[in-house]
N, C-alpha and C positions, 0 to 999 in steps of 0.2 A: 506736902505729904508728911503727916504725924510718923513718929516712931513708933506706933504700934501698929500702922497701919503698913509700914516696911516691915514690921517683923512679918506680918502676916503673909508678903509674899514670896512664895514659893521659889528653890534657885531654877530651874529651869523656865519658869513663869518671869521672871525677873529679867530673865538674861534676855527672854527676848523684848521685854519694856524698855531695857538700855540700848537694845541694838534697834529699835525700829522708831522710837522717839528721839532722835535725836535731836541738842539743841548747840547751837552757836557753831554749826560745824559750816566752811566754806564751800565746797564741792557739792553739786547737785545731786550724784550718785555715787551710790558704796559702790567701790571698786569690785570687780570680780575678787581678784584677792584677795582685799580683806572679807569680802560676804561668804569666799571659802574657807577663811579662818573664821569667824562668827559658825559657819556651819560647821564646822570642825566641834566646837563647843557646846552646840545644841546638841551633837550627836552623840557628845562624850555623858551629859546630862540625859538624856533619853536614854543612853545604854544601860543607867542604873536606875531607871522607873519601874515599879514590879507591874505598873499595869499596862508593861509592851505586851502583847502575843508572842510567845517566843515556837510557838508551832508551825514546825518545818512545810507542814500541807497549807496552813491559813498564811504566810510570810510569802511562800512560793507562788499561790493564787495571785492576791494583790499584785507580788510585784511582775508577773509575766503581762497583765495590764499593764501595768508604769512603762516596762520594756518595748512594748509591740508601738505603746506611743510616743516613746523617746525614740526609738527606731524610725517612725513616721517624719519627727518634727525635724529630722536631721543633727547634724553635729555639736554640743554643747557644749560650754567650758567645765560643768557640773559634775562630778560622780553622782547622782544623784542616788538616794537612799529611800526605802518605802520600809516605813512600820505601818504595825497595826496596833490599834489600844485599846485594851479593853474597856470601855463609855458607851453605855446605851445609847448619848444623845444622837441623831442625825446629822455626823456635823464631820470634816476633814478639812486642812489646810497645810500649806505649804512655809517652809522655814527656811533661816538662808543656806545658801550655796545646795538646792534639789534636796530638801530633806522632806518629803512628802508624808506626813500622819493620816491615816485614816481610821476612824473608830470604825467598831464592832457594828453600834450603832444602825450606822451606815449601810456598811454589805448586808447587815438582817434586813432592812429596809428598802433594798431594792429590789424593785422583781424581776430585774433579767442581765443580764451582763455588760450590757446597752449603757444603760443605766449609770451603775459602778462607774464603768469608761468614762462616761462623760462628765460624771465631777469628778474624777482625778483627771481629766484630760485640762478640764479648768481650773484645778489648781497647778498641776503642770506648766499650765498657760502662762501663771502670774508669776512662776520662776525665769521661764523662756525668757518674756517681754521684758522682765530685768522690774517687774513692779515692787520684788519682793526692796531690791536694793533701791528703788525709785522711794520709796515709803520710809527709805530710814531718814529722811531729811524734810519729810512730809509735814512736824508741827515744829520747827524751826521754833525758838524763842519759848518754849514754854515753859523749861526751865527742869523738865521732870527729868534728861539725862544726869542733868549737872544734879541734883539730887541724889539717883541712886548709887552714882558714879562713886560716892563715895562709900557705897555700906553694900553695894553689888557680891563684889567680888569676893566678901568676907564672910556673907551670906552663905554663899554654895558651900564653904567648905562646913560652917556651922549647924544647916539644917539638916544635912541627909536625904533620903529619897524623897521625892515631890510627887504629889497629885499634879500631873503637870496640864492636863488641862483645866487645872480649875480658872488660870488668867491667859495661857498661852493665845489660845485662838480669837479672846475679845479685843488682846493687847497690840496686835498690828493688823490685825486679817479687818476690823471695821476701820482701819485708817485707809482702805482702799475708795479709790474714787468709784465716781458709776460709770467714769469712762474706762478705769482699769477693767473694773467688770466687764462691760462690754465687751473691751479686747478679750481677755480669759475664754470669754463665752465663745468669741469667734473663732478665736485659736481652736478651742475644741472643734468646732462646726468643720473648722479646715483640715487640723490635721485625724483625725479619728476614720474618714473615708479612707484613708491614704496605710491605717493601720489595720481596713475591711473592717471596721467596727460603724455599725449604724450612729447617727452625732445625733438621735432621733430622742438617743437616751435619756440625754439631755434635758430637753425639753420636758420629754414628761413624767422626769423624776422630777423636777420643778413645779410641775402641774399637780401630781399625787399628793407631793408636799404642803403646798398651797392649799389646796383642798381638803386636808388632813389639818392641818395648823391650828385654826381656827382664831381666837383673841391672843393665845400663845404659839408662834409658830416654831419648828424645830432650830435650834440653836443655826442650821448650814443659811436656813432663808434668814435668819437675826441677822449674821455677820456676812450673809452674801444676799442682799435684798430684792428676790425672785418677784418684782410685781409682771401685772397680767401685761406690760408693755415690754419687759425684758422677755418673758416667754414668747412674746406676740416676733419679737425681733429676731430671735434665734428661729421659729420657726419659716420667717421670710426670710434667713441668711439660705436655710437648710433648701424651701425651696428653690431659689434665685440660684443655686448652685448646682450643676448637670452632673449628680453624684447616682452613680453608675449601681446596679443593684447587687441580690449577692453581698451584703453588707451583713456582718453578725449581728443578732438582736440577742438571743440565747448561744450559750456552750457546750449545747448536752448534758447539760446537768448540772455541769461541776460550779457553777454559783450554789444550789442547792444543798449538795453535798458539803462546801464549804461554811454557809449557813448552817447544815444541821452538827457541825463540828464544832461549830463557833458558839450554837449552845448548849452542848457538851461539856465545852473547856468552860464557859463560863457559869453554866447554870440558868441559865436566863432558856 
């Protein structure tokens, strides 16, 4: 990696390229602890990004979602934390120790509350399952920790506030296997009944997507790769599973309402 091409990335973009590539390290998995000190640092770096949502109504939406499905999936070692960013693109993922991002994006893009739920119940998923710490030793030997390692940490205090998704989400969320996906995927399918929310969402926020995409698809199918056989699978987990009705599809509105806020506050 050239030195201009390090100046160029961003500290909160970086910190997460040091903590998910890592290289010569012995142990298979980042320990809880240190994945809640790593999140400790994303979270300290995202607190000074100007493009968090800092609106008490659009913060409170998102994370009553996060909540109803940390509540479902049972007891974590995580605090976990839900922001919102303001980014057009289609796209949310998860950072160490339950730091959940979701763009603007995103909630304007979904049309029911279904929906929302079940990509954050999938990135959710990929904190549970322990993928997020499973991925920090994912490309062993290639050299790019021991790299930043050194010009990392001198970085953050040098550049100032970060467009933080300009590398965050390509730089460990595509080092996910198709079998993490899968799991993610199921995890939602399992615990989202269990939080009355339809896992229905899912699916055909997947489908919408895909079908919308077209040669360029939204940045969530880039780095989370929805083909017609992962949809095809999630819809065989959903029916194979004797999930009881009475399930949330809509909120009465308040996605809507949250939507018409979100382009309010941003203009969009």
């Amino acid at each position: 990696m050239s030195p201009s091409c390090c100046r160029r990335l961003r500290p909160l973009a970086l910190l997460c390229l040091v903590a998910y590539v890592g290289a010569g390290c012995a142990t298979p998995t980042l320990s809880v602890q240190d994945e809640k000190k790593l999140g400790e640092k994303v979270a300290a770096e995202a607190l000074k990004e100007p493009k968090i949502i800092r609106d008490n109504l659009v913060r409170s939406y998102v994370e009553d979602i996060g909540r109803r499905i940390l509540a479902a999936a049972g007891p974590q070692p995580f605090d976990y934390t839900f922001y919102v960013l303001d980014d057009p693109n289609v796209n949310a993922f998860a950072a160490p120790g339950g730091h959940v991002f979701v763009h603007t994006g995103l909630i304007l893009a979904a049309d029911n509350m279904s929906e929302l739920a079940g990509v954050m119940g999938h990135e959710i998923g990929h904190v549970v399952l322990r993928h997020v710490a499973r991925s920090y030793y994912r490309n062993q030997g290639t050299g790019i920790l021991a790299t930043l390692a050194h010009v990392g940490l001198d970085m953050f205090v040098g550049y100032g506030s970060s467009m933080i998704t300009d590398l965050l989400a390509t730089s460990y969320v595509t080092s996910y296997s198709r079998d993490y996906e899968r799991e993610a995927d199921l995890f939602a399918v399992e615990v989202l009944p269990k939080a009355g929310i339809s896992p229905l969402g899912l699916a055909s926020f997947f489908e919408t997507l895909a079908q919308q995409g077209g040669p360029n698809p939204p940045p969530f199918l880039s780095t989370h790769p929805a083909t017609a056989e992962r949809i095809q699978n999630v819809r065989k987990e959903i029916a194979e599973r004797d999930i009881g009705g009475n399930l949330e599809v809509e909120d009465d509105g308040r996605l809507e309402i949250i939507q018409r806020r979100i382009e309010l506050l941003t203009g969009r």
